[in-house]
C-alpha positions as CSV (number, residue, x, y, z in Angstrom):
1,X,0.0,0.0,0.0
2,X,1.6,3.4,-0.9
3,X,2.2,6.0,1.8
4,X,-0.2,8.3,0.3
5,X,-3.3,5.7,0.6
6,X,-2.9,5.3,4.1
7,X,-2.6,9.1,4.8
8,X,-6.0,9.8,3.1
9,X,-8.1,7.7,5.3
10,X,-6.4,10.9,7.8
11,X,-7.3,13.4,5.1
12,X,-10.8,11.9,5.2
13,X,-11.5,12.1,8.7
14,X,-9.7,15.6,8.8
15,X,-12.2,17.4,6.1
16,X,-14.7,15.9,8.3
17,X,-13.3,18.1,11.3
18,X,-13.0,20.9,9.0
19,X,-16.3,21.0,7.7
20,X,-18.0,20.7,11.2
21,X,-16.3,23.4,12.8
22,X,-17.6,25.6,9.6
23,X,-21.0,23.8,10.4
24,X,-20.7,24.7,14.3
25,X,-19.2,28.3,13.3
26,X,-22.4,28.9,11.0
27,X,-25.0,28.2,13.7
28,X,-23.5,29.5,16.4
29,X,-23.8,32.7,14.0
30,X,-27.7,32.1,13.5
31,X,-28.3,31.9,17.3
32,X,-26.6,35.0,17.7
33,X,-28.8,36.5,15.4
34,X,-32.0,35.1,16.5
35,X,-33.5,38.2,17.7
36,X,-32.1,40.5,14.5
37,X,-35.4,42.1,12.6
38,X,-32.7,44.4,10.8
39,X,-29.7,43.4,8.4
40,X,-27.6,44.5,6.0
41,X,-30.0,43.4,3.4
42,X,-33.0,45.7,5.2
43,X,-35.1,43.1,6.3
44,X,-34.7,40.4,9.6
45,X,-31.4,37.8,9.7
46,X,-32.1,34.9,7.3
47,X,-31.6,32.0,9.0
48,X,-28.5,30.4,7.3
49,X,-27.6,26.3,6.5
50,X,-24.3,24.6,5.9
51,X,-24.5,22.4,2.4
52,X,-22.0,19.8,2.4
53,X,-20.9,17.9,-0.7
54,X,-19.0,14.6,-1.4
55,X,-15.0,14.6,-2.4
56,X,-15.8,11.4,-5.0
57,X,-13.3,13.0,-7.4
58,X,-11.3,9.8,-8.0
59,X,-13.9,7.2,-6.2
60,X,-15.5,6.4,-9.6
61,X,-13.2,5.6,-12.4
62,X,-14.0,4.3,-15.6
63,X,-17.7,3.3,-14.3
64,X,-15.8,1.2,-10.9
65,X,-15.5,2.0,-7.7
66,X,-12.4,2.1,-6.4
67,X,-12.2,2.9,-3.0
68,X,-8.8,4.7,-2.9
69,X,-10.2,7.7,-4.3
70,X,-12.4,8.5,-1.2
71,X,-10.9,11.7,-0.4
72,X,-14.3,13.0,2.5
73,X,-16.0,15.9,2.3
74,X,-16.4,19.8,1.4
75,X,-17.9,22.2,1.9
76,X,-20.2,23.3,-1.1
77,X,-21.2,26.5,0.5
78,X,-23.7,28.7,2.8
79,X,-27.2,29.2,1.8
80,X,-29.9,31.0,3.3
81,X,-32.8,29.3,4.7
82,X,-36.0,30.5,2.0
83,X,-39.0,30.0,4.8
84,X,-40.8,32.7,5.9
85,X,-40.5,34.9,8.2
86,X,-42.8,35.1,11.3
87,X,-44.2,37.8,12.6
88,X,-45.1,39.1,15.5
89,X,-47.2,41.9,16.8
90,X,-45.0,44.7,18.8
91,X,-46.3,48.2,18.0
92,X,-43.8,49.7,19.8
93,X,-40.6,48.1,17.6
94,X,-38.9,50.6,15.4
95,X,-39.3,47.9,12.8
96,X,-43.1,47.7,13.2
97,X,-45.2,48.0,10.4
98,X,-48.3,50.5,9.9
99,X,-50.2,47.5,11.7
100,X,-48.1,46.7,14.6
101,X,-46.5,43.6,13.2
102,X,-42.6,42.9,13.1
103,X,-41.1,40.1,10.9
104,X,-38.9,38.5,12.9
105,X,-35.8,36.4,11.8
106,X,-36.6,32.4,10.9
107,X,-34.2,31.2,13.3
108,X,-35.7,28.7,15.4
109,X,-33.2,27.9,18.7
110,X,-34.6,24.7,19.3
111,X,-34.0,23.6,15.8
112,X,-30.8,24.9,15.8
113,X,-29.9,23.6,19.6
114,X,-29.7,20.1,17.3
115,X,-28.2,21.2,14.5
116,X,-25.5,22.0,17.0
117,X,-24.9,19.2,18.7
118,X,-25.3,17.0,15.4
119,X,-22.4,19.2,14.5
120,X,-20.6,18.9,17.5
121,X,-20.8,14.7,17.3
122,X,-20.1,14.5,14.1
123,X,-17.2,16.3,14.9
124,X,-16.3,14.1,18.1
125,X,-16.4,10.7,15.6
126,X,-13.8,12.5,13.2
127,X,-12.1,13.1,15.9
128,X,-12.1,10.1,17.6
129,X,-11.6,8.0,13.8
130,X,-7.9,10.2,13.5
131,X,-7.3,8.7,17.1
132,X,-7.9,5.6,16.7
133,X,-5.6,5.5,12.9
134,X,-3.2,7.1,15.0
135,X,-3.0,4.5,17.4
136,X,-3.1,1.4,14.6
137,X,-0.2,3.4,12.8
138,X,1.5,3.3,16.3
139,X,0.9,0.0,16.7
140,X,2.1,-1.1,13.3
141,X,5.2,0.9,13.5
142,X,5.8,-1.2,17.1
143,X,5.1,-4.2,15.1
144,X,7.3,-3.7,12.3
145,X,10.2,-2.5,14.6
146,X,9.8,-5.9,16.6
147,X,10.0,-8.1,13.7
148,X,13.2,-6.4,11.9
């Protein structure tokens, strides 16, 4: 197996850490923002959502699968959440309308309480599938240096 096969099951597992924290870095951005009616766009914070998308590059070769070219994930970018906005009656808000009612911003903090700590185990099983390759590359290296 060449050297650069058995460091991209660590490449794998280290996109995985990389695109989490984005993830994690993204919400924690939309709970801060939960109570924003007024953006740079004008109107309330748009709840935004990570979208994630496979690095299969090499995985599919001449119409077979071949499992070396696995290189994780990546991030395909941020998008903004396209449901609507509630609103809420407050006639004393600066951002009331003629009627009273504010739109508020479609973040949801129970929804994204989840979304958080989906992110955060995802990231823990990354983290804890680079330990463990550590540890078999330790162990292989003790095994090899045993038997020479």
């Amino acid at each position: 197996m060449a050297f650069s096969r058995l460091l991209s099951t660590s490449q794998i597992s280290a996109s995985g850490l990389a695109a989490e924290r984005q993830r994690m870095e993204v919400i924690a951005n939309n709970i801060a923002n939960a109570n924003t009616t007024r953006s740079i766009t004008g109107g309330p914070y748009r709840r935004q959502a990570m979208v994630f998308t496979e690095a299969f590059d090499m995985a599919l070769s001449d119409g077979k699968f071949n499992p070396h070219g696995l290189q994780g994930v990546r991030v395909k970018g941020v998008e903004g959440d396209l449901t609507e906005f509630p609103q809420v009656f407050n006639p004393g808000h600066p951002d009331a309308d003629e009627n009273g009612m504010v739109q508020m911003p479609n973040v949801q903090l129970p929804n994204e309480m989840v979304d958080l700590i989906t992110a955060s185990r995802a990231y823990e099983a990354n983290l804890k599938a680079l330990h463990l390759f550590r540890q078999m590359t330790e162990q292989t290296l003790a095994l090899l240096r045993g038997a020479g």
